[in-house]
C-alpha angles and dihedrals in degrees: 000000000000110000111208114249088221151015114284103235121238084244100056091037096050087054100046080059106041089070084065109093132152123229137228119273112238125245144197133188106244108252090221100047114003101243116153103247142170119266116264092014135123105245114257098210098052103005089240115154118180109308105358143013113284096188138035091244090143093057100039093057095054079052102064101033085068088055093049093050090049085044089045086054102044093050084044082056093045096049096051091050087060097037081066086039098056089039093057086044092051087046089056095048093053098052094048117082108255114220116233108226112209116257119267119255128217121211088256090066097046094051087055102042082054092046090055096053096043085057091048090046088051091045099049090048088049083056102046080049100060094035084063 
């Protein structure tokens, strides 16, 4: 297989590729509903394929909207059981005693609360000093 002698540039390579487009699918309107669809291909909405239906997709759709309803029912169910379930928990927590955590504190608050006490210390010193 040929090597190449030398590196292909950005330039060169980016209009090789340029020539390289894609093209736009084509498409038709479905003689039985209307749907936009692609060419040669069996309609997504009704199954209908040129003169006749070439799947079930009627009858599948009622199909599963009867699943979805039954599916729509039983997480209705579920939500309201944990609606009652989140209420009791939020009942317990009110009646228990929360414990207050201490702020927390940044170094900036720390330097000056030593700073503080290091001025007290030296004051008090000055005091005991004088008194003396």
């Amino acid at each position: 297989m040929a090597t190449p002698k030398k590196r292909t540039g950005k330039a060169s390579q980016a209009t090789r590729r340029a020539n390289w487009k894609g093209s736009i699918p084509a498409t038709t309107v479905c003689p039985n509903c209307k749907a936009v669809i692609l060419t040669h291909t069996v309609c997504p909405e009704c199954g209908y394929y040129k003169n006749g239906f070439a799947s079930n997709k009627k009858t599948e759709i009622k199909e599963e909207a009867k699943t979805e309803v039954k599916a729509e029912t039983k997480v209705e169910e579920k939500v309201e059981t944990k609606s009652v379930e989140e209420n009791e928990v939020k009942a317990e927590t009110e009646t228990k005693t929360t414990k207050t955590r201490k702020p927390r504190t940044t170094k900036s608050t720390t330097a000056a609360t030593k700073t503080k006490k290091t001025t007290k210390a030296k004051e008090d010193k000055k005091e005991e000093e004088k008194a003396e």
